[in-house]
PyMOL commands that place a pseudoatom at each C-alpha (Angstrom):
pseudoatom trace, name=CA, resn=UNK, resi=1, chain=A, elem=C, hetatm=0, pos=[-17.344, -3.318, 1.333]
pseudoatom trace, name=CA, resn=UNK, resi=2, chain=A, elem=C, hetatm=0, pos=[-16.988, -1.253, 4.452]
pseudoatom trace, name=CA, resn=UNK, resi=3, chain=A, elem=C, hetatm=0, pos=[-13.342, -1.513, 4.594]
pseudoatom trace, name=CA, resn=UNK, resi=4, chain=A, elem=C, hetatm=0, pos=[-13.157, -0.274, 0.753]
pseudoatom trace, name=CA, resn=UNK, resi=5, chain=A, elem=C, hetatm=0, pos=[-15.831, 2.884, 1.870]
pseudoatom trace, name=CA, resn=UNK, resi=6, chain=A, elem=C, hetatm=0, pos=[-13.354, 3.371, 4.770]
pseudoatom trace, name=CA, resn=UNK, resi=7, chain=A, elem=C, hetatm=0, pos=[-10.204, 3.932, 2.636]
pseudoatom trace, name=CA, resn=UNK, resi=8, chain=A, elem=C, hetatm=0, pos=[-12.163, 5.704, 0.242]
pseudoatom trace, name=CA, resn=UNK, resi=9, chain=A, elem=C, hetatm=0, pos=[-12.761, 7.560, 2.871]
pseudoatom trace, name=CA, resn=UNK, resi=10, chain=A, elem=C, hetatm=0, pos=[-9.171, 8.180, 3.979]
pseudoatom trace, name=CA, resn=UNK, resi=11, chain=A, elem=C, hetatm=0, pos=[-8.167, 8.748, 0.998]
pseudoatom trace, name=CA, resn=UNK, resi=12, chain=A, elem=C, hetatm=0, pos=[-10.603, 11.440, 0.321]
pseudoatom trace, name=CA, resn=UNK, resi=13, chain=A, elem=C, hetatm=0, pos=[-9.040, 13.364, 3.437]
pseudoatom trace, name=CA, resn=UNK, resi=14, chain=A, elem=C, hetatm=0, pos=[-5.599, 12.905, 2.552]
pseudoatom trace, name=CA, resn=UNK, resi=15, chain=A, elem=C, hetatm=0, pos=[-6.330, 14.362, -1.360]
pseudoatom trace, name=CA, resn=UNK, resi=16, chain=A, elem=C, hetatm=0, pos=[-8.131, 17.543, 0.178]
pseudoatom trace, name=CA, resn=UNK, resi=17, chain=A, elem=C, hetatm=0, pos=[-4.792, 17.984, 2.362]
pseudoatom trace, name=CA, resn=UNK, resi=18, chain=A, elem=C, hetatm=0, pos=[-2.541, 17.489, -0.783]
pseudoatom trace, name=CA, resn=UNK, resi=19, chain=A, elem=C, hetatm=0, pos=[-4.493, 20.070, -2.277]
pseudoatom trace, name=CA, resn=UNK, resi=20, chain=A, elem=C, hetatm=0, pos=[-4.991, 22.511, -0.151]
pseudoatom trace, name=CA, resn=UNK, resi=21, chain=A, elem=C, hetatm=0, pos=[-0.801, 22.318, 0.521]
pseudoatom trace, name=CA, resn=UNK, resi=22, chain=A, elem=C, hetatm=0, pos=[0.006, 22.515, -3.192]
pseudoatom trace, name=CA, resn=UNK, resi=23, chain=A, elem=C, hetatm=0, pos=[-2.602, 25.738, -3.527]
pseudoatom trace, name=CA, resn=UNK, resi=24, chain=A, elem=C, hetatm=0, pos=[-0.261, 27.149, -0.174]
pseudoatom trace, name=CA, resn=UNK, resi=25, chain=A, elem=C, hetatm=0, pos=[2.947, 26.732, -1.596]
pseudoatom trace, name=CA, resn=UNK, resi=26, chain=A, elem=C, hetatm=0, pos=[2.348, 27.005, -5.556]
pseudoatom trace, name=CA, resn=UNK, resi=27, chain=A, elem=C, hetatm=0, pos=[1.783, 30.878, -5.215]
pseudoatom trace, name=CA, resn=UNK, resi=28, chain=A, elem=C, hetatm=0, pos=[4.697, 30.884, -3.552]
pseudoatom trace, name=CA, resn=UNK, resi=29, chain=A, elem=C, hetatm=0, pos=[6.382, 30.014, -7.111]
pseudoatom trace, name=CA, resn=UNK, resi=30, chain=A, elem=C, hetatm=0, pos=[7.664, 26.527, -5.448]
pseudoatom trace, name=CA, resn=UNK, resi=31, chain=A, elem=C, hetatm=0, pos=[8.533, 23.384, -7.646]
pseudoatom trace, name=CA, resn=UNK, resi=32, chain=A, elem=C, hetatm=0, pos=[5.532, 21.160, -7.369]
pseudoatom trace, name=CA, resn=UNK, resi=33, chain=A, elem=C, hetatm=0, pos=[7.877, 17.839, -7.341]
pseudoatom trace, name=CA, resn=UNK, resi=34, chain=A, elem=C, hetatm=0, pos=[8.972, 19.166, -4.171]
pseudoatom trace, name=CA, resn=UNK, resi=35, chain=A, elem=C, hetatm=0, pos=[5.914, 19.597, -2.529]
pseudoatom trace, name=CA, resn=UNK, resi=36, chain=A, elem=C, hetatm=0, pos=[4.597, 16.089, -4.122]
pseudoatom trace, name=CA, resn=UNK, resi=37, chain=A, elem=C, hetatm=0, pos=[8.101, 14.657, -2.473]
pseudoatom trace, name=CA, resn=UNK, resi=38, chain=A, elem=C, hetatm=0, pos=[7.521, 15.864, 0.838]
pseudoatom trace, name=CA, resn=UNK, resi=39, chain=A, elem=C, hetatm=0, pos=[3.406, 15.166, 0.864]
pseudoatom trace, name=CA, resn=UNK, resi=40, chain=A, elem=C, hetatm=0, pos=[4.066, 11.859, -0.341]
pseudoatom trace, name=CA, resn=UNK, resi=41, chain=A, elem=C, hetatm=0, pos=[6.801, 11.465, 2.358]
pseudoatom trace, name=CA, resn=UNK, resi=42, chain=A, elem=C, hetatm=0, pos=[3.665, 12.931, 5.238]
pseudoatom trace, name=CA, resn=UNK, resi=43, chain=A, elem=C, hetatm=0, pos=[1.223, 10.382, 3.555]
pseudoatom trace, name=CA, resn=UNK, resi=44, chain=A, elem=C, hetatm=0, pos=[3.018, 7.497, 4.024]
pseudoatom trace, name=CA, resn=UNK, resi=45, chain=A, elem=C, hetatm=0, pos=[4.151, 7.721, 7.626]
pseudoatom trace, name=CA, resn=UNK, resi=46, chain=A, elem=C, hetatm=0, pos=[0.762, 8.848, 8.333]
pseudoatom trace, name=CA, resn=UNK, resi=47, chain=A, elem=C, hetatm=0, pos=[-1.437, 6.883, 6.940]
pseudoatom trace, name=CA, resn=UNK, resi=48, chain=A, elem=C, hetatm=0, pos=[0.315, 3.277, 7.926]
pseudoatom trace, name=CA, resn=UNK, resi=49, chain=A, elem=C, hetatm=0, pos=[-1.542, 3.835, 11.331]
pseudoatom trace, name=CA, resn=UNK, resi=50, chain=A, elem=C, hetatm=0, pos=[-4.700, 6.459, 11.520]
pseudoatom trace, name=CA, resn=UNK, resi=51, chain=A, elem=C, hetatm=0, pos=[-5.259, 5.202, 15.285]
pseudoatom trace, name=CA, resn=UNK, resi=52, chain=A, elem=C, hetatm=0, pos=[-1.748, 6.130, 16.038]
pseudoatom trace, name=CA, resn=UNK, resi=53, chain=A, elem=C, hetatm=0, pos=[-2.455, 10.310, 17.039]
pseudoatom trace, name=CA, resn=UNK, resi=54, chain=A, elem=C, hetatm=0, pos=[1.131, 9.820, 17.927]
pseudoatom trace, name=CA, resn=UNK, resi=55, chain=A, elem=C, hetatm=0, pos=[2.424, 8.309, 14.319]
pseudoatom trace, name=CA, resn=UNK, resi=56, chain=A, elem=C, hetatm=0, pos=[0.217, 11.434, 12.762]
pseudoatom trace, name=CA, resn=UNK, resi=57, chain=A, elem=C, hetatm=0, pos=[1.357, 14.355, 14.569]
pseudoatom trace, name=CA, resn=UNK, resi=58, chain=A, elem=C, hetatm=0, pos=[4.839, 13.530, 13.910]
pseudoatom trace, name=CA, resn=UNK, resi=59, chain=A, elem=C, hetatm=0, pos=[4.249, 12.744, 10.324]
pseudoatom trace, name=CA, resn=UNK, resi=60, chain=A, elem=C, hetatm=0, pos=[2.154, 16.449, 9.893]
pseudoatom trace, name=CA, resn=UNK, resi=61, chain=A, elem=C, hetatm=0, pos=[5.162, 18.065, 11.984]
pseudoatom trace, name=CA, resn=UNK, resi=62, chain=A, elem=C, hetatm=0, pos=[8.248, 16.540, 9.908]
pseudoatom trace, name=CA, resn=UNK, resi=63, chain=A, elem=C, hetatm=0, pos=[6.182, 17.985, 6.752]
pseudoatom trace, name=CA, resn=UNK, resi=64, chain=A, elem=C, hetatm=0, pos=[6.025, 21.145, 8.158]
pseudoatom trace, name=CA, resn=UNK, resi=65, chain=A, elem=C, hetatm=0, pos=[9.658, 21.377, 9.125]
pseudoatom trace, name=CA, resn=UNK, resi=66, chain=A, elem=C, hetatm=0, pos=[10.574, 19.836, 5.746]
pseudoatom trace, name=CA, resn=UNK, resi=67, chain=A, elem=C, hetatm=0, pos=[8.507, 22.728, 3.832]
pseudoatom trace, name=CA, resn=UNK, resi=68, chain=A, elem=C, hetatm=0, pos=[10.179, 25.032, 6.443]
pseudoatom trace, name=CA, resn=UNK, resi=69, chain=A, elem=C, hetatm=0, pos=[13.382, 23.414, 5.174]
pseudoatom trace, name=CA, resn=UNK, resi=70, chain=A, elem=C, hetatm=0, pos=[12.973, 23.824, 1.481]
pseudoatom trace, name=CA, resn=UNK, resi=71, chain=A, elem=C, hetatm=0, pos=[12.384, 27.767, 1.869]
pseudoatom trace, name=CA, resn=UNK, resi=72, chain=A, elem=C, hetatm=0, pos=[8.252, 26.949, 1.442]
pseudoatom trace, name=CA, resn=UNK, resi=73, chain=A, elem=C, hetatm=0, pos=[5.341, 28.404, 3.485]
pseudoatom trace, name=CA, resn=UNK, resi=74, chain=A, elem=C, hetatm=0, pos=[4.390, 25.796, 5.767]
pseudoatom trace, name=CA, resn=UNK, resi=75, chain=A, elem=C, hetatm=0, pos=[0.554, 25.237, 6.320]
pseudoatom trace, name=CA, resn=UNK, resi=76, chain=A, elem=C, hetatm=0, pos=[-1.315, 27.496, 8.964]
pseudoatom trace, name=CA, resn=UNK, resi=77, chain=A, elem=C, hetatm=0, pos=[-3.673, 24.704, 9.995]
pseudoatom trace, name=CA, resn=UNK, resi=78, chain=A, elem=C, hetatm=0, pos=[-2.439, 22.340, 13.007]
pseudoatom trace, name=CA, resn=UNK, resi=79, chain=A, elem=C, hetatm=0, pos=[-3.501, 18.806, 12.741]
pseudoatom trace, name=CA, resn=UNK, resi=80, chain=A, elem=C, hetatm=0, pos=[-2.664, 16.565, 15.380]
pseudoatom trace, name=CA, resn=UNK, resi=81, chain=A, elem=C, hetatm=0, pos=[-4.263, 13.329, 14.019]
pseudoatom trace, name=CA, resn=UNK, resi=82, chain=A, elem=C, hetatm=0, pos=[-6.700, 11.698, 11.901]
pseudoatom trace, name=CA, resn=UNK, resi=83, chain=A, elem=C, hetatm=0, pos=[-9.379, 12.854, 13.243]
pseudoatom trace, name=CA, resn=UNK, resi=84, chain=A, elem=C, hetatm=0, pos=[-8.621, 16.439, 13.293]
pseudoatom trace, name=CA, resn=UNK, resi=85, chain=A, elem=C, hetatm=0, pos=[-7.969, 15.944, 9.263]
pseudoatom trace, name=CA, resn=UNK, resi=86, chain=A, elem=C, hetatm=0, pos=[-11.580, 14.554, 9.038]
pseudoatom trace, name=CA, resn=UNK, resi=87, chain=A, elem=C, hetatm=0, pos=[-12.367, 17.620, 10.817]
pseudoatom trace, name=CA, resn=UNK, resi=88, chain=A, elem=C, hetatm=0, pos=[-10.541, 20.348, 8.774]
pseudoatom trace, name=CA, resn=UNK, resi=89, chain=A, elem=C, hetatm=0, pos=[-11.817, 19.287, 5.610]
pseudoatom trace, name=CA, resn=UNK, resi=90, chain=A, elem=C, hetatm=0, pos=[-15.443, 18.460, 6.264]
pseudoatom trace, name=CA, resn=UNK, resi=91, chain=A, elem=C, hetatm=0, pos=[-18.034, 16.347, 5.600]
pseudoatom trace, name=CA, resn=UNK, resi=92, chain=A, elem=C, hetatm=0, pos=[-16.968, 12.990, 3.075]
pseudoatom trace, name=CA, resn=UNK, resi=93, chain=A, elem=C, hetatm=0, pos=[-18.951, 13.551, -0.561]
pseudoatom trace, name=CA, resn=UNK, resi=94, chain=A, elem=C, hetatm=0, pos=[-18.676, 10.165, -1.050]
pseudoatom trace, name=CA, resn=UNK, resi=95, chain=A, elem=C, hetatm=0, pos=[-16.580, 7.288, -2.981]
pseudoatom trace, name=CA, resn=UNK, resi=96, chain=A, elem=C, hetatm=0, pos=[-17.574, 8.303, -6.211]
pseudoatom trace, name=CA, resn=UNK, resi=97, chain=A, elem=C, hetatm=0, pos=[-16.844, 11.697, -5.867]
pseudoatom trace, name=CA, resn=UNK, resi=98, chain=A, elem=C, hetatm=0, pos=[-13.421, 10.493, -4.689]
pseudoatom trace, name=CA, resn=UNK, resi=99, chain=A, elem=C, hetatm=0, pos=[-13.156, 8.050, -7.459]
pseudoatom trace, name=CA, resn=UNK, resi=100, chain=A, elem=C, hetatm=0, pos=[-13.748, 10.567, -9.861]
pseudoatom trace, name=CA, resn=UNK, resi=101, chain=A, elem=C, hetatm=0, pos=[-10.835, 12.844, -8.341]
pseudoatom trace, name=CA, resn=UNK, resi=102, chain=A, elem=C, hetatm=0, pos=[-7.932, 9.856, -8.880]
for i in range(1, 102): cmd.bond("trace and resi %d" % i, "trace and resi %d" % (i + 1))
show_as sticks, trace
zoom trace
């Protein structure tokens, strides 16, 4: 049960990033299958290893070069692992708040 609040919990963190890029680029008039390509791309790389700051900060930097890349704003935060995620999007409403979300 802890493990399954844990991902919940991850998973929570990596929606309110996903979000917050779409809102960033979709003014910008930007195909959202491109920006779901390149999240999803971010996501996976990053979240095989959350203790990994290294595995992270790459991940979060190829994103950035890739939205770079694709004529799209990148994001103006800096994340440099997990933990600064946690910290960007603040405090965890819960699983079933995430639940409800998916």
């Amino acid at each position: 049960r802890d493990q399954l609040e844990k991902d919940t919990r991850a998973c929570w963190h990596f929606i309110e990033l996903r979000d917050r890029a779409e809102q960033h680029v979709a003014p910008v008039g930007k195909d959202r299958h491109e920006i779901n390509n390149i999240y999803a791309r971010f996501y996976m790389t990053a979240r095989n290893d959350l203790s990994d700051h290294r595995v992270f900060s790459e991940a979060y930097k190829k994103m950035q070069s890739e939205l770079r890349e694709k004529q799209m704003v990148p994001l103006t935060s800096s994340l440099f692992s997990y933990t600064d995620l946690e910290g960007a999007n603040g405090e965890f409403p819960g699983s079933a708040s995430c639940w409800q979300r998916l």
